[in-house]
C-alpha positions as a Markdown table, in Angstrom:
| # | Residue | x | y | z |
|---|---|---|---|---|
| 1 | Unk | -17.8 | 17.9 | -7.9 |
| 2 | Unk | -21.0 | 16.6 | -8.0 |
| 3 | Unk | -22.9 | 13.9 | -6.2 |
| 4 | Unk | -24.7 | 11.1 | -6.4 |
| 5 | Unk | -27.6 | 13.3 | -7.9 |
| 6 | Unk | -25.8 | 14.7 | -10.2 |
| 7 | Unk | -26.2 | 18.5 | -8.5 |
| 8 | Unk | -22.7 | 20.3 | -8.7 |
| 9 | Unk | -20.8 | 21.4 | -5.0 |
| 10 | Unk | -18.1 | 23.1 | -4.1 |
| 11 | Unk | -15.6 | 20.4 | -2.5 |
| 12 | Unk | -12.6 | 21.5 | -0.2 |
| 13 | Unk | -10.2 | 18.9 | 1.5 |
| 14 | Unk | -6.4 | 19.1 | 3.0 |
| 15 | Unk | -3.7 | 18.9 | 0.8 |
| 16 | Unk | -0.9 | 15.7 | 2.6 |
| 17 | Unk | 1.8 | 17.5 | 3.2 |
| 18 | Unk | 4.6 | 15.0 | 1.7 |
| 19 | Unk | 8.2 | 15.2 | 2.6 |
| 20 | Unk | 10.4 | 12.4 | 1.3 |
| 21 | Unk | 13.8 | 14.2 | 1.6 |
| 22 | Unk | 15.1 | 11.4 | 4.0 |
| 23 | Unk | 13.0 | 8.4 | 2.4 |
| 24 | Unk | 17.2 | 7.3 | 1.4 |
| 25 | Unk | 18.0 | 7.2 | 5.3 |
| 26 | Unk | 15.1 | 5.2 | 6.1 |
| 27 | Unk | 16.1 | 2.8 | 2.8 |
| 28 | Unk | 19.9 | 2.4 | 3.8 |
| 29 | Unk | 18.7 | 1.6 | 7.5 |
| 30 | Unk | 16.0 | -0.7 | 6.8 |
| 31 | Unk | 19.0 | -2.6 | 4.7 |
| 32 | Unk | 21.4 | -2.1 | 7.2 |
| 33 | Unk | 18.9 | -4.1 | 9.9 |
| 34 | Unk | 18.9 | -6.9 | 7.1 |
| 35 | Unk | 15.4 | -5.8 | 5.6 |
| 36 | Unk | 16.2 | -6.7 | 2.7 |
| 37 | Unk | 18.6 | -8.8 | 0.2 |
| 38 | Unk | 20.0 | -8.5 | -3.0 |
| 39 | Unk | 18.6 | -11.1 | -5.8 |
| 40 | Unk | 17.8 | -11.5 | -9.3 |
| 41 | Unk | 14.3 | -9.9 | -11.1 |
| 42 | Unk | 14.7 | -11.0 | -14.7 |
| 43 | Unk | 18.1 | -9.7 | -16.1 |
| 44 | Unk | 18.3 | -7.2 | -13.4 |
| 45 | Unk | 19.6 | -7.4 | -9.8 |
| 46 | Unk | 17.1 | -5.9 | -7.2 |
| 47 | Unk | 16.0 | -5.2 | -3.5 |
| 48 | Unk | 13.7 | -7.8 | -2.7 |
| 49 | Unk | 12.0 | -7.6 | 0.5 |
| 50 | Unk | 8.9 | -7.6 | 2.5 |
| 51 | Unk | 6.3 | -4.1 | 1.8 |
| 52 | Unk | 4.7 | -4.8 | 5.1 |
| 53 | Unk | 8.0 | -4.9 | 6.4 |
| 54 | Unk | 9.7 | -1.7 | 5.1 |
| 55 | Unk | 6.2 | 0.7 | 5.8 |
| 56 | Unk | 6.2 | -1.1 | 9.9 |
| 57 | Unk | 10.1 | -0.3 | 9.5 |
| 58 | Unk | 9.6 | 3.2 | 8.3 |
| 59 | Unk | 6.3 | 4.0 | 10.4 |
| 60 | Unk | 8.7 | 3.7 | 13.8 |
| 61 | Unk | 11.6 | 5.5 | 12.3 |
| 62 | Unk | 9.8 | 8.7 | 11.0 |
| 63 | Unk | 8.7 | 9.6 | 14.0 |
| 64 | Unk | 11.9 | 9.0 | 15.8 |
| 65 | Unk | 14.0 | 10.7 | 13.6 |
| 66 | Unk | 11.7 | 13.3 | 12.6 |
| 67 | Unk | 12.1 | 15.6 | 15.6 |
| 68 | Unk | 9.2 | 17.7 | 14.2 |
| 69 | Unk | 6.9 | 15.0 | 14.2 |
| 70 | Unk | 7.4 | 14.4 | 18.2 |
């Protein structure tokens, strides 16, 4: 990389560790607790709901369904 004055150094950081094998679980319960609704986006029928909903939603159920993550 290099900085701000142009000089080139050696960067490291941590790689996220990403694991969205049960992202469906958290989807069907979020619906399931009426967090979203079917309706129409153009031609196509969709999930419409609130983002700031679904990522509070999914923020309290990762970690208490996540054992790992206790």
């Amino acid at each position: 990389m290099r900085g701000p004055d142009g000089v080139a150094r050696w960067t490291t950081w941590t790689e996220v560790d990403v694991d969205a094998s049960d992202f469906d679980r958290i989807g069907a319960d979020f619906e399931k607790g009426g967090g979203a609704t079917l309706g129409p986006v153009g031609a196509a029928t969709a999930r419409l709901m609130s983002q700031r909903a679904a990522v509070d939603f999914a923020t309290e159920w990762i970690p208490a369904n996540r054992p790992e993550w206790t």
